[in-house]
N, C-alpha and C positions, 0 to 999 in steps of 0.2 A: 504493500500500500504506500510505495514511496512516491507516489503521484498524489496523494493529499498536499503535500506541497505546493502544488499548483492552481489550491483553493485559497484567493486574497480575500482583502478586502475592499470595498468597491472604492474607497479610497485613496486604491494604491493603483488600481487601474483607471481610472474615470480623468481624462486627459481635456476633458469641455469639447470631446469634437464626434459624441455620438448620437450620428442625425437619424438612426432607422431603431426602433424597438419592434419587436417580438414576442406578445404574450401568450403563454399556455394555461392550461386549467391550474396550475399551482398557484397562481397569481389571484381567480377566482377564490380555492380554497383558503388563502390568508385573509380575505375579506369573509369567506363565510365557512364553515364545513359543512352547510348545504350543498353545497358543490362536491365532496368527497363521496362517488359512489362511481359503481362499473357502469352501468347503463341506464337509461330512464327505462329500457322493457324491465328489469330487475325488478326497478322500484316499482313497479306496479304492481307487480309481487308480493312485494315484503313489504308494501304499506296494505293492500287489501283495495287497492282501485278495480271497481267494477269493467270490466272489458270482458265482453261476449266472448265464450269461447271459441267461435269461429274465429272470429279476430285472431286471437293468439295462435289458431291453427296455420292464419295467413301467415303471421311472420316467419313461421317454422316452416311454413312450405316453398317460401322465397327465399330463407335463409338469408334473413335480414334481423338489425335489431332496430332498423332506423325507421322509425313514424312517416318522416316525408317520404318513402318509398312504397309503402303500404297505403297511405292515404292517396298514391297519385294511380296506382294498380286499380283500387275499389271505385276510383272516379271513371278512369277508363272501362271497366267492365261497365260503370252504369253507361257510359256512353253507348255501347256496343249490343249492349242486352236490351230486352223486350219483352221481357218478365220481370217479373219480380222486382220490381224496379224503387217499390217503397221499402223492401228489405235492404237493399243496397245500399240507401239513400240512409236508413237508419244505421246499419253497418257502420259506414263511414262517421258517420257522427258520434258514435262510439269510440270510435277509435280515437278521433278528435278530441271529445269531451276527456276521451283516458289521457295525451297527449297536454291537455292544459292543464287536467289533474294532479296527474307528478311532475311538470315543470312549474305548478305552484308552489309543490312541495318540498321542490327541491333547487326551488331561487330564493336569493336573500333579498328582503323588501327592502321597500326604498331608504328607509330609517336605519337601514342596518350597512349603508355602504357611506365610507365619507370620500362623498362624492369629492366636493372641493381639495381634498387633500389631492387624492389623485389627478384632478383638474391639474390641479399646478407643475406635478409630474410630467404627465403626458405633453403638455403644451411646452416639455423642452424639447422634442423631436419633430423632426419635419414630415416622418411618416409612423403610423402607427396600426402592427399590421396584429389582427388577433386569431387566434386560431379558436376562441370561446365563442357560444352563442347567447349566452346571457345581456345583459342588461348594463351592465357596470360599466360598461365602457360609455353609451350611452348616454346614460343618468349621469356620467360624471362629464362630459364634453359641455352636458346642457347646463351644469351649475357655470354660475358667474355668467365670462363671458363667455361665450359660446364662438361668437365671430371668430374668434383663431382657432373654429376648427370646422373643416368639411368633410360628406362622406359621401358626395355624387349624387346623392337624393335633394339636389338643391332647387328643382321646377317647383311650379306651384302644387301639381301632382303629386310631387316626392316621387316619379317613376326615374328609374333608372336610362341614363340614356348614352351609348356606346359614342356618339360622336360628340359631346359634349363634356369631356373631362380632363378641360384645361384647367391646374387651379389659377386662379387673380392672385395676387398677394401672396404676404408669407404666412400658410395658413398651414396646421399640421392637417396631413389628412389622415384619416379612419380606412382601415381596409378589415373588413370580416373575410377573412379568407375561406370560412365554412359557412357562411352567412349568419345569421341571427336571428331571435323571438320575433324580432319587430319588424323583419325583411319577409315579403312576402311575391310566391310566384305565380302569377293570372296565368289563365291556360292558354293563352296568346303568345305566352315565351316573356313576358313583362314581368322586371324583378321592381317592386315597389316599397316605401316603407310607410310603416303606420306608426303616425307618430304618437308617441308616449309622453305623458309627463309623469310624475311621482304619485298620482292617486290616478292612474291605469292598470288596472287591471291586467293579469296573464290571460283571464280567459277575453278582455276587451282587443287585446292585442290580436291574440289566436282566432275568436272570433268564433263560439262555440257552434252558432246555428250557420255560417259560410258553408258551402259547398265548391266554388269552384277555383278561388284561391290556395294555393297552398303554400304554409309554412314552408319558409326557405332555410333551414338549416340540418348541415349534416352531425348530426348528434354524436355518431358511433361506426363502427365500421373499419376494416383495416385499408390500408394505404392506397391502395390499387382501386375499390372499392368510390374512396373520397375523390381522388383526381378524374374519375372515370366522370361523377358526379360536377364537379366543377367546371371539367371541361363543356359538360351540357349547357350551362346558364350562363349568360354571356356577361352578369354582374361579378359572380363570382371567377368566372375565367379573367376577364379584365383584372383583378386585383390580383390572381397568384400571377398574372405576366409581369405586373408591374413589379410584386416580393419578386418575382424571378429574376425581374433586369435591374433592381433594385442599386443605386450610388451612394454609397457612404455606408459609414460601418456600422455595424450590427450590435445591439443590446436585446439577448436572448432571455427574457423571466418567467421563472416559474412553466418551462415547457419540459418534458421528458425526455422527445429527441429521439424516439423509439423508431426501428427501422421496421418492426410490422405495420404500425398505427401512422407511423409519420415519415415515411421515406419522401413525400413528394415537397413534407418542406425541407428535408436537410438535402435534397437535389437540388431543392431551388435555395437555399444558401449558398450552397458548393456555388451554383452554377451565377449568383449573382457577381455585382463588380464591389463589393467589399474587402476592404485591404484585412480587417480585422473586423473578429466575431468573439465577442466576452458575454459568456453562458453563466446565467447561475448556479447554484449548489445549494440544494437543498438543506438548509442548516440541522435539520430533524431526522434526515439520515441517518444511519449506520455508517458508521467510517469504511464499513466492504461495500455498501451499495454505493456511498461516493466514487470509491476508488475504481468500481465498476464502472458506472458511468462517466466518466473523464475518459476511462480505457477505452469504450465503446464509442464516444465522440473522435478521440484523437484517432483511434482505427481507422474511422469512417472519413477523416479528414487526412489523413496520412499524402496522401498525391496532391492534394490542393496547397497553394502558393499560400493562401489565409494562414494570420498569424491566431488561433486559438488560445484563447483568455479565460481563464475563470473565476468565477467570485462568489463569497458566500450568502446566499439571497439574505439574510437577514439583515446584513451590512448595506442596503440598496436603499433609496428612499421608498420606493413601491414594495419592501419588506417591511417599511417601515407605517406606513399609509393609517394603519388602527390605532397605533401609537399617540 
């Protein structure tokens, strides 16, 4: 474990010139450990949320755990079918109401994020790319001022639009690389967002009685899996091109870096133009899972020119945010 070494503190790396961050779901869990769990189909489980058994059968026969893939299957079968068409229609809604069920269950409300700390964080990078679909990023852009930051839903619509994403000004921008609660996909191919304040609702967001909308975010899923998905939506394709070709150097928090779950983003770190990438370290670790993951980063990074950094998340301001 002679690579624990290699774990500073962010004081001793933080140079004032890191224009790209990077959050994962650890960064979530420090704000809440409602975020600490395997999948939202689990927690449907182990809380006792009513979902039809058919339902459950779907997922298992798609061999999926992801809600927005189930919910976009049952719409098309209603499309195509000529029976049974108010079974379907109730189906789906099930699935949905299960869907806002335990992502209520398992978001921290609006009282329980401080927003404005993070505010202050984020607004020191020029891009801020998430790979979470929660809320927190969100809630926190919208506390204070908001104007230094955009996230491409800037029409009167809030519809997302591919030839329109020049930013104005020095504004950070927001990328949901998996999209998010509040992003949603019309069956036209339109990635839209619904805007939130702090007394909105998860099911006002979700939208329990909608039908043809669907929630835009990939929950779960291994690697292959997400990109296949991203590559589909031309809101979420646009943001992993832009992490992909991405200028200036990389502040990685609170991500895992996993090469089942996450190969498409440490491809697209490899492959952006970053001279240097400083990863967190989970201060709650095991000194042999640190030493693991350092090993399995710098593995993975071994042929690339990037200079590899590490630091210990606690020592960060964004470790710091509850404080």
């Amino acid at each position: 474990m002679d690579n624990l070494k290699e774990i500073k503190l962010w004081k001793e790396v933080d140079d004032g010139l890191w224009k790209n961050l990077l959050l994962g779901n650890g960064f979530s869990i420090g704000i809440s450990e409602k975020f600490h769990y395997w999948t939202l189909l689990d927690n449907v489980k182990k809380l006792g949320i009513k979902m039809y058994p058919h339902a459950q059968e779907l997922f298992e026969k798609v061999d999926t755990v992801n809600f927005e893939e189930v919910l976009r299957i049952i719409y098309h079968a209603h499309l195509v079918n000529f029976y049974n068409l108010d079974a379907i229609k109730t189906l789906y809604h099930n699935v949905r109401k299960s869907l806002i069920d335990v992502v209520n269950a398992s978001h921290v409300s609006y009282g329980g994020v401080p927003a404005l700390n993070i505010n202050t964080q984020l607004r020191k990078f020029r891009s801020i790319y998430t790979t979470n679909y929660d809320l927190i990023p969100y809630w926190s852009i919208m506390k204070s001022n908001s104007d230094g930051f955009c996230d491409f839903f800037w029409n009167k619509a809030c519809v997302f639009n591919l030839s329109d994403t020049n930013i104005i000004g020095a504004k950070s921008a927001l990328y949901y690389l998996h999209g998010a609660i509040h992003l949603q996909e019309s069956q036209n191919g339109f990635t839209f967002k619904v805007t939130a304040t702090q007394e909105t609702s998860i099911s006002d967001i979700i939208d329990e009685l909608g039908f043809k909308d669907t929630p835009l975010f990939i929950s779960e899923g291994k690697s292959e899996f997400k990109l296949r998905r991203i590559r589909s939506n031309d809101y979420l394709n646009f943001c992993y091109n832009r992490f992909s070709k991405a200028i200036g150097n990389f502040v990685v928090f609170g991500h895992s870096l996993s090469e089942d779950y996450d190969a498409h983003i440490l491809n697209a770190l490899k492959s952006n133009k970053a001279e240097k990438i400083a990863i967190s370290v989970f201060s709650g670790m095991k000194d042999k899972d640190k030493s693991k993951f350092i090993n399995e980063v710098q593995t993975y990074f071994h042929d690339s020119k990037k200079e590899i950094m590490f630091f210990d998340s606690s020592s960060h301001p964004l470790g710091q945010v509850n404080s």
